[in-house]
C-alpha positions in Angstrom: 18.6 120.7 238.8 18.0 123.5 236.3 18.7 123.4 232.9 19.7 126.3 231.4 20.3 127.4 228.0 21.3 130.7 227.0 21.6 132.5 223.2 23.2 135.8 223.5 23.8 138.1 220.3 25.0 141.1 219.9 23.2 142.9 216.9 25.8 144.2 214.7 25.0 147.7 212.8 25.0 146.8 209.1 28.7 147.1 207.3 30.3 146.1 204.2 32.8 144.9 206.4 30.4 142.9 209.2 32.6 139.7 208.3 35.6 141.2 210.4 33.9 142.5 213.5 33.9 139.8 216.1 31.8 139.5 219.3 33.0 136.6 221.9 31.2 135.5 224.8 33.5 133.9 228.0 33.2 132.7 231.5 29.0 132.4 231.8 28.4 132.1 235.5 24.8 131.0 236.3 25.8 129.8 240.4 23.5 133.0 241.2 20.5 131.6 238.8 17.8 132.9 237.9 20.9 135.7 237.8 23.3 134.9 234.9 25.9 136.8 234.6 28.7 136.7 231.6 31.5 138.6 230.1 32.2 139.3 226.2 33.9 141.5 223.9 33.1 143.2 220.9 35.2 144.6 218.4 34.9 146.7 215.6 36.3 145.4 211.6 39.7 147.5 212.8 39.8 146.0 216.5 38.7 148.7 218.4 36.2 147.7 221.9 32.6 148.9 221.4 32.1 151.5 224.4 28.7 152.7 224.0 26.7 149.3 223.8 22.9 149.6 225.2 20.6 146.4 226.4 19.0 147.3 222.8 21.7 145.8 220.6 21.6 142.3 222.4 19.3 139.8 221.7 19.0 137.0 225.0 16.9 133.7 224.2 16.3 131.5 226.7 15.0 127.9 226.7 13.7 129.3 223.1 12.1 132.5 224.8 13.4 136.0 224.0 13.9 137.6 227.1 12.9 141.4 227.6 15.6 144.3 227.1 14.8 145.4 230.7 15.8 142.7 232.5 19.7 143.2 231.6 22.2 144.9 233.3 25.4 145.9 231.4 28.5 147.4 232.1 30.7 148.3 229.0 34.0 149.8 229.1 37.6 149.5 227.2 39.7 150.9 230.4 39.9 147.9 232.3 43.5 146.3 233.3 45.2 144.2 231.0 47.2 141.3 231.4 49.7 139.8 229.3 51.4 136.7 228.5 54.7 137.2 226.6 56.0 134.3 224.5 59.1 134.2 223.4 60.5 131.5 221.1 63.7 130.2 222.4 64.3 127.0 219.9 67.7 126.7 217.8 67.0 128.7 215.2 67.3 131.6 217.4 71.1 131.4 217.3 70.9 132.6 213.6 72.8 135.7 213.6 72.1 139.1 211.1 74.6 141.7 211.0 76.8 140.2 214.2 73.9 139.8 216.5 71.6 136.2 217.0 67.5 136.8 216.5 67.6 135.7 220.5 69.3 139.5 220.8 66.8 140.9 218.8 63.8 139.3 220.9 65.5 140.6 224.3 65.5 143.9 223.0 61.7 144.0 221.9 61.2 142.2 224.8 62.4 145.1 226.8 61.1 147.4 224.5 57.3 145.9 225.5 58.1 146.2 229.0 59.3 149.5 229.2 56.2 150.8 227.1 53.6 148.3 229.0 50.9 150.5 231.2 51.9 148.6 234.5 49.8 149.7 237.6 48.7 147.8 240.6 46.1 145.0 238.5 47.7 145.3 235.0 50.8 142.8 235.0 53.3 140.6 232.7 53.9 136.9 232.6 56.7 135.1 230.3 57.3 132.1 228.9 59.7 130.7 226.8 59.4 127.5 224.4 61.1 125.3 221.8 59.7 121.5 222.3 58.9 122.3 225.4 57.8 125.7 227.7 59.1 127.1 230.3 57.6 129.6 232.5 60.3 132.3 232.7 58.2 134.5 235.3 54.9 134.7 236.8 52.5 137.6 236.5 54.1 141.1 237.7 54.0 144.2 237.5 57.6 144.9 238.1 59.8 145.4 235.4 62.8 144.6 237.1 61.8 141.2 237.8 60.6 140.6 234.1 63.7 141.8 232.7 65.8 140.0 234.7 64.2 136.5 233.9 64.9 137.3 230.4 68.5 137.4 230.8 68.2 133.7 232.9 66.3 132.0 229.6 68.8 129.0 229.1 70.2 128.5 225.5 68.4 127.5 222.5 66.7 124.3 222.7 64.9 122.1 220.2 62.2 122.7 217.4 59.6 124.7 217.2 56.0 123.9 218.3 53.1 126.3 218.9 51.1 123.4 221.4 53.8 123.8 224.0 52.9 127.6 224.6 49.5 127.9 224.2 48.0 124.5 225.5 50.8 123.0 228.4 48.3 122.9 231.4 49.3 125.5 234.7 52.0 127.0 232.5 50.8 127.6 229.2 49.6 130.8 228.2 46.2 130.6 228.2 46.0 128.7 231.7 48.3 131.6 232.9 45.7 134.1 232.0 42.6 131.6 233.0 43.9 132.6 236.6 43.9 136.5 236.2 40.2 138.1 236.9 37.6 137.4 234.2 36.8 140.7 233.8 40.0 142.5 232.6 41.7 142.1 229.6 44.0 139.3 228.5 46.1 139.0 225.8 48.9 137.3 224.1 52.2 138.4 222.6 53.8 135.9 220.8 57.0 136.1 218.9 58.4 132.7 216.8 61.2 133.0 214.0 60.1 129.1 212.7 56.4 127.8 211.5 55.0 124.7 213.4 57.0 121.3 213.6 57.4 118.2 214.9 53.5 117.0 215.3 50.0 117.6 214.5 49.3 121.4 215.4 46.0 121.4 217.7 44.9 124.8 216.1 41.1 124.2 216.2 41.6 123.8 220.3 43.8 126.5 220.8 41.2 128.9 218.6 38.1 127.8 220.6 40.8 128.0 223.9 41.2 131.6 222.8 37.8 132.8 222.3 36.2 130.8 225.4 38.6 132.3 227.7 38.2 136.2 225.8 41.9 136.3 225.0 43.0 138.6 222.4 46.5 137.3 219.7 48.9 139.1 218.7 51.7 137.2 216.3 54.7 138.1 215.2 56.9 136.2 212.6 60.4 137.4 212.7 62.8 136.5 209.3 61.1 133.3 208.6 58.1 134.8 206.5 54.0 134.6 207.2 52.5 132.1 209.0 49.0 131.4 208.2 48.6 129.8 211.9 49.7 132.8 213.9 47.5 135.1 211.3 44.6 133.0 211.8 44.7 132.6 215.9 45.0 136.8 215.7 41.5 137.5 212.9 39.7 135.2 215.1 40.4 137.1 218.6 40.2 140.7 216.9 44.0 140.6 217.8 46.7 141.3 215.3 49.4 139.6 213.4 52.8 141.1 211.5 56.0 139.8 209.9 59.5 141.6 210.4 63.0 141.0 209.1 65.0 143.4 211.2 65.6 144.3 215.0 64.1 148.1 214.9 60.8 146.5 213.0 60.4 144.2 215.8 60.8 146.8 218.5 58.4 148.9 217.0 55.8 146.2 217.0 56.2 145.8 220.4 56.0 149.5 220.9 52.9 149.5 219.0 51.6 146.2 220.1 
């Protein structure tokens, strides 16, 4: 059997703000050995993809041995598909209602909002889920928006508290097995929208971060009404993703535009 140990760096250009670019490495695949062949991303301190990476700025050690710059191969680009998990938060709360209308009619309509303004094509899709104090998945990767916004509308009523383990680490369903099963290579990423912080039992936020980065998925968080949460803000610096708070329906559906 070979043993194989692999270093890879990526040699950032110096910066006062080095601290918030971010460089994950995901999915290492050495079945072809002495081959190895792995994916990563690197971002800039503002969360923009590197595109004109050279062999130069990586460093690969081996078994303790630097390996020579001309014996990589690399293929960098930001244009590839992206697939999304959409989380919606579905607990009580939700039934809270602001000028006549419940924060579960403000999350439909950014909901719809993201779909609407998501660049669908024939590898680029959508999943949903839903959670309180438990997750359910609302609709399986598509790239019809017909079918997304229809599964909306069947999300049953409010349930339960509010707990961030359901949606992120519930094997098969949760979000990040639902992107585990989409090509390694494209872009994954997670939209998550809660109106509550993190109840009901010990919040496994040192698995879901490591989760994240392993499997090269980007965060994006979004409070509505109920005020920061340093959880959400935390998962989204440490994926190069991106976090905001909003108390009204037009702030969130701009998000989503944006987002």
């Amino acid at each position: 059997m070979v043993r194989l140990f692999y270093i890879l760096t990526f040699i950032f250009g110096l910066s006062t703000y080095s601290s918030a670019q971010k460089f994950n490495v995901s999915e290492v695949d050495a079945r072809s050995y002495p081959k190895v062949n792995a994916n990563f991303s690197a971002f800039n301190q503002v969360g923009e993809y590197y595109t004109n990476l050279e062999t130069s700025h990586f460093s690969v050690n081996e078994n303790g041995l630097d390996l020579p710059a001309e014996s990589l191969e690399l293929f960098c680009t930001s244009e590839l598909p992206v697939n999304v998990v959409l989380v919606l938060d579905r607990s009580s709360s939700m039934n809270e209602k602001y000028n006549g209308e419940t924060l579960w009619d403000w999350a439909v309509e950014g909901a719809r909002t993201f779909i609407e303004n998501f660049p669908f094509n024939d590898s680029a899709k959508v999943a949903i889920i839903a959670f309180a104090g438990s997750v359910r998945l609302t609709c399986d990767f598509t790239n019809n928006k017909k079918e997304l916004l229809d599964s909306i509308k069947k999300i049953p009523d409010a349930y339960g508290a509010t707990n961030y383990n359901m949606p992120m680490l519930t094997p098969d369903i949760g979000a990040i097995d639902l992107l585990k099963t989409r090509p390694a290579y494209h872009r994954r990423a997670i939209v998550f929208l809660t109106d509550g912080l993190h109840e009901s039992t010990v919040l496994r936020d040192k698995e879901i971060v490591a989760s994240l980065i392993e499997n090269n998925v980007r965060f994006y968080g979004i409070t509505l009404m109920v005020g920061i949460s340093g959880d959400l803000q935390n998962w989204a610096a440490e994926t190069a993703g991106k976090y905001s708070f909003v108390a009204s329906k037009i702030g969130l559906s701009n998000i989503y535009k944006d987002f």
